[in-house]
MITORLUM-592198 format. One record per residue: residue number from 1; residue in three letters; x, y, z of N, C-alpha, C in turn. Coordinates in pm, whole numbers, plus 50000, padded with zeros to 5 digits. Layout:
REM MITORLUM-592198
 seq type n_east n_north  n_up ca_east ca_north ca_up c_east c_north  c_up
 NUM  ALA      X       Y     Z       X        Y     Z      X       Y     Z
...
***
This chain:
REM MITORLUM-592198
 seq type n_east n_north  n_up ca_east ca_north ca_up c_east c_north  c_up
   1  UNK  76290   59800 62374   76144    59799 62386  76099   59924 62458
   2  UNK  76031   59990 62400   75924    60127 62441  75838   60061 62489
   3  UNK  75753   60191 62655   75671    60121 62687  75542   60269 62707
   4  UNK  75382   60261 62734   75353    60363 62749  75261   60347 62827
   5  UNK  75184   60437 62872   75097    60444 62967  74940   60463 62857
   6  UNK  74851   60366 62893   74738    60350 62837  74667   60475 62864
   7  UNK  74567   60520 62748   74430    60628 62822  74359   60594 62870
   8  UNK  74285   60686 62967   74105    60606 63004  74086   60546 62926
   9  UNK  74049   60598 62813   73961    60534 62701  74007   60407 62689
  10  UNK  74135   60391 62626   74184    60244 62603  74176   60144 62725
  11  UNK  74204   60175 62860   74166    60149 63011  73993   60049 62946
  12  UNK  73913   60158 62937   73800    60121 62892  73747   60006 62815
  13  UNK  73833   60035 62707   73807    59945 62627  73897   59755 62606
  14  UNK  74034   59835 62705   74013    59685 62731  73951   59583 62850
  15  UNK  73891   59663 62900   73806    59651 62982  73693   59556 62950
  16  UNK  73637   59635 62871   73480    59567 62798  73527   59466 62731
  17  UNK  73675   59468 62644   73690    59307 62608  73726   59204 62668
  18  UNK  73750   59228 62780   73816    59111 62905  73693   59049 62936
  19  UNK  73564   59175 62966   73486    59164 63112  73365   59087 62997
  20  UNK  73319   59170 62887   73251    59134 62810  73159   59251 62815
  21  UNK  73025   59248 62753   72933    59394 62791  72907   59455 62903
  22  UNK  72889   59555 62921   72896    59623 63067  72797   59712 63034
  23  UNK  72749   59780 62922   72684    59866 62926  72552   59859 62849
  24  UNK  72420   59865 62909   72283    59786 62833  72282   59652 62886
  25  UNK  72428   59581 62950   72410    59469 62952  72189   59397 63029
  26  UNK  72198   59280 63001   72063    59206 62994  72085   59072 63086
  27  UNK  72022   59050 63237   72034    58930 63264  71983   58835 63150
  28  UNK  71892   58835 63065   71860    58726 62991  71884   58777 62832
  29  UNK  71909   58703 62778   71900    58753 62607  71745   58782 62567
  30  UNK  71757   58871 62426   71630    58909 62428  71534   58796 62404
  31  UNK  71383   58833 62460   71272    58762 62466  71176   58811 62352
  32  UNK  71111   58731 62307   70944    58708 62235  70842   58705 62362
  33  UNK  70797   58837 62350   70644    58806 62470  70532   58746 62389
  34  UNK  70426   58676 62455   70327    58633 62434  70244   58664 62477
  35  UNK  70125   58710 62455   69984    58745 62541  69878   58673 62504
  36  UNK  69786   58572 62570   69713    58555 62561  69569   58701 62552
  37  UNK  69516   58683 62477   69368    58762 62486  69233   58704 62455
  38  UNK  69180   58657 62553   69060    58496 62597  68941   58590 62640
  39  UNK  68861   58518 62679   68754    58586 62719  68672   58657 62878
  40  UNK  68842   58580 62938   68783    58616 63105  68949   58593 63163
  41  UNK  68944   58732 63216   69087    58781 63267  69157   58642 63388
  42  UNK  69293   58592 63349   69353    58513 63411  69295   58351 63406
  43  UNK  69258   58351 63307   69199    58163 63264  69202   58156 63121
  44  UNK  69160   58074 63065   69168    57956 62946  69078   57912 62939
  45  UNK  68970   57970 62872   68859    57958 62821  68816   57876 62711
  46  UNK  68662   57864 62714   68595    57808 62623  68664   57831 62439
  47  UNK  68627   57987 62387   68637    58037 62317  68748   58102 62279
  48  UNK  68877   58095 62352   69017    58144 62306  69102   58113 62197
  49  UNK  69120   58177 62144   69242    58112 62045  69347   58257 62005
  50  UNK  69277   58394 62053   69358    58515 61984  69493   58530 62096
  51  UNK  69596   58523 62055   69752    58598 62127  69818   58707 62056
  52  UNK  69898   58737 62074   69975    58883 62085  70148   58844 62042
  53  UNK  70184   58849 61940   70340    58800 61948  70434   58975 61960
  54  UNK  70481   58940 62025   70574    59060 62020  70741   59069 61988
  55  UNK  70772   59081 61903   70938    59091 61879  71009   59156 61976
  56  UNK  71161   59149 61988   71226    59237 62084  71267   59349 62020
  57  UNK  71236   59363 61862   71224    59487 61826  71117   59597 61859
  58  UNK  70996   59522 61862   70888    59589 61941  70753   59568 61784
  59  UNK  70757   59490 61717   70699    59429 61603  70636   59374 61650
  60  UNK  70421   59375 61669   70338    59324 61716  70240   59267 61599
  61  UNK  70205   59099 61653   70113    59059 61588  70018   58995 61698
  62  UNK  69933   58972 61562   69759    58946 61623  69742   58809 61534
  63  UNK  69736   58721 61620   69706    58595 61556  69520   58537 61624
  64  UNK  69447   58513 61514   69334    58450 61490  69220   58522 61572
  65  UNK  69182   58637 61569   69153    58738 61666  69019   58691 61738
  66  UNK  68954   58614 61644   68861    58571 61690  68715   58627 61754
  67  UNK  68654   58555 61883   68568    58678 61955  68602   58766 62037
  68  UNK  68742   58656 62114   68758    58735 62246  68828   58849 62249
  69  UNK  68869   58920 62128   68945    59019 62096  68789   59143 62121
  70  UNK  68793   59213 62184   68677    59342 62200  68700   59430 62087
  71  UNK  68723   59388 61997   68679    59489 61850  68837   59578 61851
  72  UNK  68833   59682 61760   68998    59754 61739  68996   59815 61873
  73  UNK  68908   59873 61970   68948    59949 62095  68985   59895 62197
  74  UNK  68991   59729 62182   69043    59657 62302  69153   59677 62302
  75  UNK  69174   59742 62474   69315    59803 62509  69399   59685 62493
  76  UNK  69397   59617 62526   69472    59512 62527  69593   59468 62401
  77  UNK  69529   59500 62291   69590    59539 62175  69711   59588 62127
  78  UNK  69711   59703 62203   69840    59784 62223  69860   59858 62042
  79  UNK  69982   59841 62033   70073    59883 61874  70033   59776 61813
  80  UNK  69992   59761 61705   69998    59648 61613  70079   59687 61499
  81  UNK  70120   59541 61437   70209    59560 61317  70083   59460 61194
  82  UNK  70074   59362 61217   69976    59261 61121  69864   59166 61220
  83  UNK  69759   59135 61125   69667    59030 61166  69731   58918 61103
  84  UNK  69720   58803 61159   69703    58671 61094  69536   58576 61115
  85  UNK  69516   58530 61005   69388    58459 61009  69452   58295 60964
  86  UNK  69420   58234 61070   69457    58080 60990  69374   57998 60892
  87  UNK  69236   58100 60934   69137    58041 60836  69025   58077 60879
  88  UNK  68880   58108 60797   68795    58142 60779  68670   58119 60867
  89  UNK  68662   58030 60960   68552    57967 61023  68532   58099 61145
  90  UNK  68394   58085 61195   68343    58159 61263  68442   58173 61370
  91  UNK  68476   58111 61440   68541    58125 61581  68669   58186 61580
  92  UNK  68744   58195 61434   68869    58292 61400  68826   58416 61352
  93  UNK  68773   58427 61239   68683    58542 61172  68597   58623 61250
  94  UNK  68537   58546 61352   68489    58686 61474  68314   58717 61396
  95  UNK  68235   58677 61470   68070    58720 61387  68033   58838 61516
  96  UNK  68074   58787 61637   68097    58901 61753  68156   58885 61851
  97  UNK  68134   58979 61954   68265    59046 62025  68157   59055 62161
  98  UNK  68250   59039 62273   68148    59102 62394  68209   59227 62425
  99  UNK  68074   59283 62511   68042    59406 62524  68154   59464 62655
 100  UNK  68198   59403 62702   68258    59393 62831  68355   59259 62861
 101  UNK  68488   59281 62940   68560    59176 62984  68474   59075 63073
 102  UNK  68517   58963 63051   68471    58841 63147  68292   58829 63122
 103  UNK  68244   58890 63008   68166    58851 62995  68052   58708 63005
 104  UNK  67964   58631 63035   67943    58549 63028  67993   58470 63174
 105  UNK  68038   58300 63122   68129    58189 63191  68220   58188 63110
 106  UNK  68328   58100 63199   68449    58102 63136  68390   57959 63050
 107  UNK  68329   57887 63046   68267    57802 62985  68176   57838 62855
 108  UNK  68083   57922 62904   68000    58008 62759  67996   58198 62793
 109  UNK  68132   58196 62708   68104    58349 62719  68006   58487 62661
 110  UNK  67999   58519 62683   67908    58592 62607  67918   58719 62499
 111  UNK  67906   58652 62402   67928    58784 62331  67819   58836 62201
 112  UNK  67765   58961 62289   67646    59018 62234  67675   59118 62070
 113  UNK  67744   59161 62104   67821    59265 61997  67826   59218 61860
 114  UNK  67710   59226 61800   67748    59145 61633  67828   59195 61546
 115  UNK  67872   59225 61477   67997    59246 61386  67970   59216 61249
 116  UNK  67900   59127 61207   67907    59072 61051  67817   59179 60992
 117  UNK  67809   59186 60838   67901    59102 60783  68083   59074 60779
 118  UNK  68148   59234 60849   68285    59184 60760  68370   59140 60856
 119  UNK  68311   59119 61006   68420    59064 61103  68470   59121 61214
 120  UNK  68497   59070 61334   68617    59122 61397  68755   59092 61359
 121  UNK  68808   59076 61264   68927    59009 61223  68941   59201 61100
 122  UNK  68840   59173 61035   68847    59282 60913  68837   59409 61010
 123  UNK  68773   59462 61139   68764    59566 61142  68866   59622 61246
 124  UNK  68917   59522 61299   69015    59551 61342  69172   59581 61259
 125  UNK  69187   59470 61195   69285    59536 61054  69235   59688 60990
 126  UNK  69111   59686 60957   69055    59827 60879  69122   59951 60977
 127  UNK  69055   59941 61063   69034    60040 61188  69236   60052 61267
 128  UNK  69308   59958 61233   69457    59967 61314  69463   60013 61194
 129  UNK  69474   60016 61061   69580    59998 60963  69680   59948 60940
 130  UNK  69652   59778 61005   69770    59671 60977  69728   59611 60886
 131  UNK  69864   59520 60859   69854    59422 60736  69737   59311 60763
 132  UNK  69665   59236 60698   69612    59113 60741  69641   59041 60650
 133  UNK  69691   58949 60708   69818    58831 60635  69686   58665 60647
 134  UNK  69716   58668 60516   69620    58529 60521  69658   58445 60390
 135  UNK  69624   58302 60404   69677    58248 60286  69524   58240 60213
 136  UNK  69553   58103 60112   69441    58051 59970  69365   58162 59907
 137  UNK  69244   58124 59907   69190    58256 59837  69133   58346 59919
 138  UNK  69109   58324 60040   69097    58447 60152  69106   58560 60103
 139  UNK  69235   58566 60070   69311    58729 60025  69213   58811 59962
 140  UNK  69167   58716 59839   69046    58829 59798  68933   58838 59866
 141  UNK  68867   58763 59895   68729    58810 59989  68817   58893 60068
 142  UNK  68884   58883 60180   68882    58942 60274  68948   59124 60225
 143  UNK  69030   59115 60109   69037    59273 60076  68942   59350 60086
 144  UNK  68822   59266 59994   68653    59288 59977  68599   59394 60096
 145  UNK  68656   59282 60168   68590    59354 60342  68671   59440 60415
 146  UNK  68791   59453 60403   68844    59551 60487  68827   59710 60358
 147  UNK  68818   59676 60268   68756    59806 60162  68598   59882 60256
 148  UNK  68558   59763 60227   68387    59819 60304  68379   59866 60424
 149  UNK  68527   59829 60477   68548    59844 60628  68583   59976 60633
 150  UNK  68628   60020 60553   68690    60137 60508  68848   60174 60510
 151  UNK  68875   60073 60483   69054    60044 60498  69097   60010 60365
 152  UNK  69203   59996 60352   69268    59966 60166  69311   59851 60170
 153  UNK  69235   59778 60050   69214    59635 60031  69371   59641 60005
 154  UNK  69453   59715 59992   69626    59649 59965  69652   59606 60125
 155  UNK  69574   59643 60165   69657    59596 60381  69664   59453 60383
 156  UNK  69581   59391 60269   69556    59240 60275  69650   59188 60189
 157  UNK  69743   59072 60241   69845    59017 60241  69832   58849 60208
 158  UNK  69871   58813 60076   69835    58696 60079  69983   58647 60111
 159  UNK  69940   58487 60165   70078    58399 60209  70036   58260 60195
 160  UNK  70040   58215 60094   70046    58078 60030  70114   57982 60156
 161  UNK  70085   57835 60128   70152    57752 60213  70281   57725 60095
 162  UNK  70406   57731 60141   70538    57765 60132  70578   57892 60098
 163  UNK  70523   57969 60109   70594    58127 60124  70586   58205 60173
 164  UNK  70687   58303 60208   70723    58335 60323  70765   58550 60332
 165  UNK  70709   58606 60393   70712    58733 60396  70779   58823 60526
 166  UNK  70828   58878 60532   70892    58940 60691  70832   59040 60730
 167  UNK  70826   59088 60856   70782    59215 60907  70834   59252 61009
 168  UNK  70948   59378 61018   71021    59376 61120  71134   59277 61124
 169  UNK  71174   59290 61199   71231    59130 61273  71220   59014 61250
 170  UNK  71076   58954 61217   71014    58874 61221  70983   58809 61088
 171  UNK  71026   58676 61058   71017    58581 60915  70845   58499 60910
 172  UNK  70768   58532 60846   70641    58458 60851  70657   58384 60742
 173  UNK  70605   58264 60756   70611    58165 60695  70472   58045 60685
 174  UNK  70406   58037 60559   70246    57959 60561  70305   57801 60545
 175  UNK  70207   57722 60664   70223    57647 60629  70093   57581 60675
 176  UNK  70063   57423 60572   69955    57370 60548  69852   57323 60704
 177  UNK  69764   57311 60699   69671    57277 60824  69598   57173 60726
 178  UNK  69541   57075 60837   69408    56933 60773  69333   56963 60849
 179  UNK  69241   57075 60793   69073    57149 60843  69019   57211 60721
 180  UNK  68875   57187 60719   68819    57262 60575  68830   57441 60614
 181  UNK  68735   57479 60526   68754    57632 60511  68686   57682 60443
 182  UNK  68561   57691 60529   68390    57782 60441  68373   57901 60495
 183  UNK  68350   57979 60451   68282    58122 60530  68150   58087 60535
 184  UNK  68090   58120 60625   67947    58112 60724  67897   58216 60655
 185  UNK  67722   58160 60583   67647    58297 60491  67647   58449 60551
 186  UNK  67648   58419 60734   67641    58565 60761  67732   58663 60735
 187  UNK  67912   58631 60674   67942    58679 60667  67934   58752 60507
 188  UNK  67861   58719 60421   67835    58735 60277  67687   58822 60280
 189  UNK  67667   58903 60159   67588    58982 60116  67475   58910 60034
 190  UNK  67375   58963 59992   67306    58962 59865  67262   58791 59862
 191  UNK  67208   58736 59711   67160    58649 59711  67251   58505 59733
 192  UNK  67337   58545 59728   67428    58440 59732  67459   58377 59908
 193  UNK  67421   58484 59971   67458    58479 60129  67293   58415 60191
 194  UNK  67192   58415 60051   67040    58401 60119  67066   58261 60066
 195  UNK  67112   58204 59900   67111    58142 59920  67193   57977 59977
 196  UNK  67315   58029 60039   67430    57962 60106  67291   57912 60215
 197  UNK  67267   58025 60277   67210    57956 60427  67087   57885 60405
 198  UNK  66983   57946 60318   66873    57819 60282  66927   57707 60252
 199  UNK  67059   57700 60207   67079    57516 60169  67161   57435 60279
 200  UNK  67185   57525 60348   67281    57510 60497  67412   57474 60437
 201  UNK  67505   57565 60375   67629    57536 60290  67679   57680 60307
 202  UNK  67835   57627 60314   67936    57788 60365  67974   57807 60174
 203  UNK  68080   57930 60177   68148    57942 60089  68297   57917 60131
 204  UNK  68280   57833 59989   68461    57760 60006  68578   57881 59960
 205  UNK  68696   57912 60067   68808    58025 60043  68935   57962 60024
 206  UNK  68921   57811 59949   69093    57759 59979  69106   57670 60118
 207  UNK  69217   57618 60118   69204    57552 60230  69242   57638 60340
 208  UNK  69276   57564 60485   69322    57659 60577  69455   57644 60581
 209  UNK  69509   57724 60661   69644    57711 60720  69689   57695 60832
 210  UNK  69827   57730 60902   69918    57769 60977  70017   57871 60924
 211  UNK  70070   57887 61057   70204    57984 61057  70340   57950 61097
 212  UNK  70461   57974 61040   70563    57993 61105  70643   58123 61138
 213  UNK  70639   58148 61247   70729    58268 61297  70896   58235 61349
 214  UNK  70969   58288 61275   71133    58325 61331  71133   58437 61373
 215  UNK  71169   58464 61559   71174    58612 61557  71294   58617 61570
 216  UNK  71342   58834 61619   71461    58844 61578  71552   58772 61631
 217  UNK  71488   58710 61775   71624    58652 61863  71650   58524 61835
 218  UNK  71579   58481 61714   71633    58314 61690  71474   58239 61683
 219  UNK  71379   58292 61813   71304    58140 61851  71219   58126 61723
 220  UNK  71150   57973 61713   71051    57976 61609  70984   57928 61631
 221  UNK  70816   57944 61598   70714    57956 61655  70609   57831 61580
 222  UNK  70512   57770 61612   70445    57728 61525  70303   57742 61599
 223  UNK  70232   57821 61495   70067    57844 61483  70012   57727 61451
 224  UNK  69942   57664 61474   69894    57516 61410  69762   57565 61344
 225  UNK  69683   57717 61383   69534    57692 61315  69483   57565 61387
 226  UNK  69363   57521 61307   69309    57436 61286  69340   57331 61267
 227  UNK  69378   57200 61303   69440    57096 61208  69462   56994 61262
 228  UNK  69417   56899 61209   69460    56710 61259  69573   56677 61262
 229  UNK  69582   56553 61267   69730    56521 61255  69787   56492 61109
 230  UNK  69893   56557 61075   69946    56513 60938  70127   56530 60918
 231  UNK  70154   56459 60828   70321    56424 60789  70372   56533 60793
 232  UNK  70301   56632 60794   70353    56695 60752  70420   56805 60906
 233  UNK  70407   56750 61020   70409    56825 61128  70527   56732 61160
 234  UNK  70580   56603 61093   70759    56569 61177  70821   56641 60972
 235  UNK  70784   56656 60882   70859    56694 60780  70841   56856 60744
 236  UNK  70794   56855 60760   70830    57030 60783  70826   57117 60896
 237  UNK  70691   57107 61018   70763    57153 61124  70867   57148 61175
 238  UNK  70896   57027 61212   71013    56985 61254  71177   56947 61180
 239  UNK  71145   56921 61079   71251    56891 61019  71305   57030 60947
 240  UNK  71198   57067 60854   71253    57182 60751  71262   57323 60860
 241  UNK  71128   57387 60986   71145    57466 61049  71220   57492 61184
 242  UNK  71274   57363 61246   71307    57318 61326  71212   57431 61455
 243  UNK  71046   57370 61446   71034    57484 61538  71048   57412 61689
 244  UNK  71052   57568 61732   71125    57500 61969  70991   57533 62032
 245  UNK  70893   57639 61968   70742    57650 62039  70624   57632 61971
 246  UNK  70574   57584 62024   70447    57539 61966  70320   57558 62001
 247  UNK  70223   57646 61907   70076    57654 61989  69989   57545 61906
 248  UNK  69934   57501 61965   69873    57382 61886  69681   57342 61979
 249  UNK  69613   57297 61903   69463    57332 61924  69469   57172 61964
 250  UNK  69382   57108 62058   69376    57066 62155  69242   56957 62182
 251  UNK  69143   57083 62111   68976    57005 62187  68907   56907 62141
 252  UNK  68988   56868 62023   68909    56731 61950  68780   56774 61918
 253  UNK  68721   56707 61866   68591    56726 61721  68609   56777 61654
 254  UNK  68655   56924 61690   68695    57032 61500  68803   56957 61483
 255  UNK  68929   56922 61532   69061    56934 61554  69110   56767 61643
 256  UNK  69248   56828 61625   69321    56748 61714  69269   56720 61856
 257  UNK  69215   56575 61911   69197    56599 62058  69337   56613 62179
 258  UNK  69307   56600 62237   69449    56618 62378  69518   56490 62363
 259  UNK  69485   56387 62338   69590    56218 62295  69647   56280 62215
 260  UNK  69570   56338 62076   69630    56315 61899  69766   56455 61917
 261  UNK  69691   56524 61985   69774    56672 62004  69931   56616 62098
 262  UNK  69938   56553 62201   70050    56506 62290  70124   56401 62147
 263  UNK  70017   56324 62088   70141    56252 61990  70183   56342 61856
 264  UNK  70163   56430 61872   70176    56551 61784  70316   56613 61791
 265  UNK  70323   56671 61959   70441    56701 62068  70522   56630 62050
 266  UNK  70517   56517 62098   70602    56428 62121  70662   56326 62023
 267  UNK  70590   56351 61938   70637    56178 61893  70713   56283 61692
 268  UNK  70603   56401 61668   70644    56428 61509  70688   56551 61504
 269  UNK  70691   56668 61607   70706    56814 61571  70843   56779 61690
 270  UNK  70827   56734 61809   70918    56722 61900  70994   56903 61987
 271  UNK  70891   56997 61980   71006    57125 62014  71016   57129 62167
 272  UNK  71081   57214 62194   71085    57243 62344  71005   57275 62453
 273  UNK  70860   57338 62401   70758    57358 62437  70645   57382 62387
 274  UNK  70484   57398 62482   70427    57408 62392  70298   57457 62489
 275  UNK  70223   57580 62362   70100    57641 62465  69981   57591 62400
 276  UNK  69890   57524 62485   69755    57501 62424  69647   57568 62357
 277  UNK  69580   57548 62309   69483    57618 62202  69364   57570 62202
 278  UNK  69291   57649 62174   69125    57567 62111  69079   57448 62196
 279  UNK  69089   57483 62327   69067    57386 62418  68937   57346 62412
 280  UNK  68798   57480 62371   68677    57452 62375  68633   57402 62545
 281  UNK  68645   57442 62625   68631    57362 62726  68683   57571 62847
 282  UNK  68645   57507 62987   68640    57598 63081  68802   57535 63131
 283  UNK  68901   57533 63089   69049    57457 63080  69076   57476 63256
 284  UNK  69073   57664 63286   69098    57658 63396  69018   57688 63517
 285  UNK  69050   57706 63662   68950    57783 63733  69097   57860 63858
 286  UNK  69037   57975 63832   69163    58081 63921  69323   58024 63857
 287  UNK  69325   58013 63722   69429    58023 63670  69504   57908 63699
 288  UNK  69410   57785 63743   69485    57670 63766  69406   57550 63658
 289  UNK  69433   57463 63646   69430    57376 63520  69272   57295 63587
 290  UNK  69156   57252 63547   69093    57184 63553  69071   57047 63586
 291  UNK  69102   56998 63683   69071    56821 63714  68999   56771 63590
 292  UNK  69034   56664 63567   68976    56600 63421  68886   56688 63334
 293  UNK  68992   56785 63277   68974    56859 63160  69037   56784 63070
 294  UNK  69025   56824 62967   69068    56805 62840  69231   56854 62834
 295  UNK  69244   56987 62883   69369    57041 62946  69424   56914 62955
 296  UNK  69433   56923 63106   69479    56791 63200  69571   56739 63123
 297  UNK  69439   56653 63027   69459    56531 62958  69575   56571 62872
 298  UNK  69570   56637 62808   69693    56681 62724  69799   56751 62810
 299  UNK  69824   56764 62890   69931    56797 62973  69996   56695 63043
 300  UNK  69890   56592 63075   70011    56448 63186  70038   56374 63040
 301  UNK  70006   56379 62882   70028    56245 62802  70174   56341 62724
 302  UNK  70185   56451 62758   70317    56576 62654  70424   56595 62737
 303  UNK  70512   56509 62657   70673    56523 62772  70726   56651 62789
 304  UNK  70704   56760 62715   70767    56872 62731  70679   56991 62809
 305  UNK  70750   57098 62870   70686    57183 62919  70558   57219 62872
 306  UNK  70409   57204 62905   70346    57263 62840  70268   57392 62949
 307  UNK  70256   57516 62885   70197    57638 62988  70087   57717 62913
 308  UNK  70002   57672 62983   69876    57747 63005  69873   57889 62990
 309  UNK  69771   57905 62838   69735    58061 62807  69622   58142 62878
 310  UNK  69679   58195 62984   69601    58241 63093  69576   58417 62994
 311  UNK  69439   58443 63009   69382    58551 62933  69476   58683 63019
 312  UNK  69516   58793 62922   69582    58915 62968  69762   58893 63084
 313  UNK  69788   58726 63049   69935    58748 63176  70004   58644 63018
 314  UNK  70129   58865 63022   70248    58781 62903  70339   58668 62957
 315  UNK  70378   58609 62877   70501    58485 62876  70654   58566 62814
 316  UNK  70709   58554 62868   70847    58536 62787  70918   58476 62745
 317  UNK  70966   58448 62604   71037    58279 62590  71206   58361 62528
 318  UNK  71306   58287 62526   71406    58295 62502  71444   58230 62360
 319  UNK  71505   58237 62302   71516    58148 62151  71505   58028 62172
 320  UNK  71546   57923 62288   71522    57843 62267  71386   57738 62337
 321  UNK  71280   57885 62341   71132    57865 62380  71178   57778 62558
 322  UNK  71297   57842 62615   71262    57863 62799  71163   57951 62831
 323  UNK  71043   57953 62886   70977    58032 62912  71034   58106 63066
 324  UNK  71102   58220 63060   71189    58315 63138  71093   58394 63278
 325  UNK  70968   58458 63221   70885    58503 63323  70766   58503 63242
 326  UNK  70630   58450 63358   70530    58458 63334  70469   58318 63315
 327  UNK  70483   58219 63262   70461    58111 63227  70388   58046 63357
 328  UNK  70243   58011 63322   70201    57865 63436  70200   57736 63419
 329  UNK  70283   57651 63440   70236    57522 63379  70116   57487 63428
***
């Protein structure tokens, strides 16, 4: 038997296979940030529903941009990669924008800045030159408008409920919501927009949706949009997407209230966590949860972590939606 003396290099390298990574190594595996963007810095507002998904590739989306998004120059924004619209109603589609952060109450914010006809949703896609990803017949109106916007109606991305498109890192995936889906006359032209509103009647775009996101590090996400309760949140959220996070809308009357939403959590989607939505309501005050809010209510009846989308402070979740830094319950 011959014997020899190893090199650095090999020194090295069996090194890194004993020890494991040594170099880049990461106390945590990579994260999905989240940003809330609401209408009044560090709370959970009336009027929130727009966040920020970020891949650990560095692949940014804009989900339901709504009002509280300040038009394409809100810093807050950052890089974008795509818009998502879950559906057509004023409070996603954006009629305006305030003029300034913290505008208003965190209860009724204020937003003076009109926008229509084609949106804060369209002019912000126009004006970034991202995709805007939307399902039913959306796709065409809304090309319509990011054209006028002065952007190329190809940026508009249709995504049916069961199919599924990637960007980056990131697997998007439509899936069904139980909420109608009219566009409001102001956002329409000509006689048809004079006569929608004399009869007090929207235009119908298809139904609405949701989203599913897989990012690169595994976790998967669920957008709920708009939407009641249906079978379809223990047979395909849960079963076919197996999603671990969940944003889900909250305020009852449009939607799910805080009971229907916790038996939502708990009893048919079941994931690991979950951030509130569409609270409609002043949720927090100094970034703490509201005494008999609506919040609240949906937070003591939901067995799993649920954390509060405090406006402008990211979250970090891990694949299997641990929220790592940032998170308030």
């Amino acid at each position: 038997m011959t014997f020899r003396f190893l090199s650095a290099l090999e020194v090295l390298v069996v090194f890194a296979v004993l020890q494991g990574p040594v170099w880049g190594a990461s106390d945590h595996p990579a994260t999905v940030r989240i940003t809330p963007l609401g209408s009044h810095d560090g709370e959970f507002c009336a009027a929130d529903r727009a966040m920020v998904f970020e891949d650990p590739d560095g692949t940014r989306i804009l989900y339901d941009a709504g009002r509280t998004v300040r038009g394409p120059t809100d810093e807050r924004l950052g890089h974008l990669d795509a818009v998502l619209l879950s559906h057509a109603h004023t409070d996603h589609l954006g009629d305006a924008i305030a003029s300034a952060a913290n505008a208003g109450t965190c209860a009724a914010p204020e937003f003076a800045v009109k926008v229509v006809p084609n949106s804060n949703t369209v002019n912000i896609a126009a004006a970034r030159k991202t995709k805007l990803i939307v399902g039913s017949e959306m796709a065409i109106f809304l090309a319509a408008k990011v054209r006028d916007a002065g952007g190329d109606p190809k940026q508009v991305q249709l995504l049916r409920f069961g199919a599924q498109t990637k960007l980056g890192g990131v697997e998007i995936s439509g899936v069904p919501a139980a909420h109608p889906n009219g566009v409001d006359p102001m956002f329409l032209t000509g006689d048809l927009a004079k006569n929608l509103a004399a009869n007090a009647l929207t235009a119908y775009v298809g139904p609405a949706g949701g989203f599913v996101l897989k990012f690169s590090n595994g976790l998967v996400v669920y957008l709920s949009g708009d939407t009641g309760m249906m079978a379809e949140h223990d047979a395909i959220i849960r079963k076919f997407y197996h999603a671990k996070l969940v944003v889900l809308n909250i305020g009852g009357t449009f939607t799910t209230g805080p009971l229907e939403a916790a038996y939502v959590v708990n009893d048919m989607i079941q994931p690991a966590a979950v951030i509130p939505s569409h609270a409609n309501e002043a949720a927090t005050l100094n970034g703490k949860v509201v005494a008999g809010s609506k919040t609240e209510a949906f937070m003591k009846n939901t067995k799993v972590p649920v954390y509060l989308p405090l406006s402008g402070k990211p979250m970090d979740f891990d694949e299997d939606a641990h929220c790592l830094t940032g998170c308030t319950p």
